[in-house]
N, C-alpha and C positions, 0 to 999 in steps of 0.2 A: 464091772463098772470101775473106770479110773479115777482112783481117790487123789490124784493131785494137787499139791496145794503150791498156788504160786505164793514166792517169798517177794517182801518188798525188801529193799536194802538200803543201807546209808552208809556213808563213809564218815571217820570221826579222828579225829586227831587229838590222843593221849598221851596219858606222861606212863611210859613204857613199866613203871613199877607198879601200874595200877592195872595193866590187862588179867591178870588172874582175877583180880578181884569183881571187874566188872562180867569177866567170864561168870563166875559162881552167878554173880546175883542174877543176873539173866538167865540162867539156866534154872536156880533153885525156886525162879519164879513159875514154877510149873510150864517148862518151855517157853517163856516169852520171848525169846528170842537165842539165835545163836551167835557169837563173837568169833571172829575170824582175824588171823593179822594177815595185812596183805605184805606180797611181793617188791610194793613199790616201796615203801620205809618202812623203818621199827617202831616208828608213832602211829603210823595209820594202821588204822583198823575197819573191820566190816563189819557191822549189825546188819542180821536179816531177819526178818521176823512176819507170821501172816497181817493181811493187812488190818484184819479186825484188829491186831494188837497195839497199831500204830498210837495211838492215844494213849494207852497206858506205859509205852517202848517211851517215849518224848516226855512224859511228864516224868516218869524213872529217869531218863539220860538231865535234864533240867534241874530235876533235885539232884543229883551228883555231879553237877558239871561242876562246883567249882575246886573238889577236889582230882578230879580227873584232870583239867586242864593242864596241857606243856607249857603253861605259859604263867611269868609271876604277876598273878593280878592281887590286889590288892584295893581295899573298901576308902573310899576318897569320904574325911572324914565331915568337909566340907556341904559334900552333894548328897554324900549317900550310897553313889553311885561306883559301881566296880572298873577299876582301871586297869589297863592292861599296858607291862611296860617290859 
């Protein structure tokens, strides 16, 4: 019987000092997922992960997005709200 497992994937755009580290933590999540850098830049990257994982894979990438992002966002102290500049 073939045990194949399709992977879903997303593409993600990081700040290149941070791929190891988002490596580990999806890895040492008992395989939640694998990280991959692509061909096309040194900021993009691949997440692939099964699809059961997808809820726990986005709630993880959510809670680290605002240190992961390539971009200087910064909290508007006004709104509340995160700005991207």
């Amino acid at each position: 019987m073939d045990k194949t497992i399709n992977l879903e994937c997303v593409f993600l755009k990081i700040r290149t000092d941070k791929f190891y580290f988002l490596k580990f933590i999806l890895e040492a999540y008992d395989g939640l997922g694998i990280l991959s850098s692509s061909n096309i830049s040194k900021d993009l990257v691949r997440v692939r992960f099964p699809a059961e994982n997808r809820r726990d894979v986005f709630n993880l990438l959510s809670s680290l997005a605002i240190s992961l992002n390539p971009y200087n966002v910064t909290r508007s102290s006004e709104t509340g709200k995160n700005i991207c500049r």
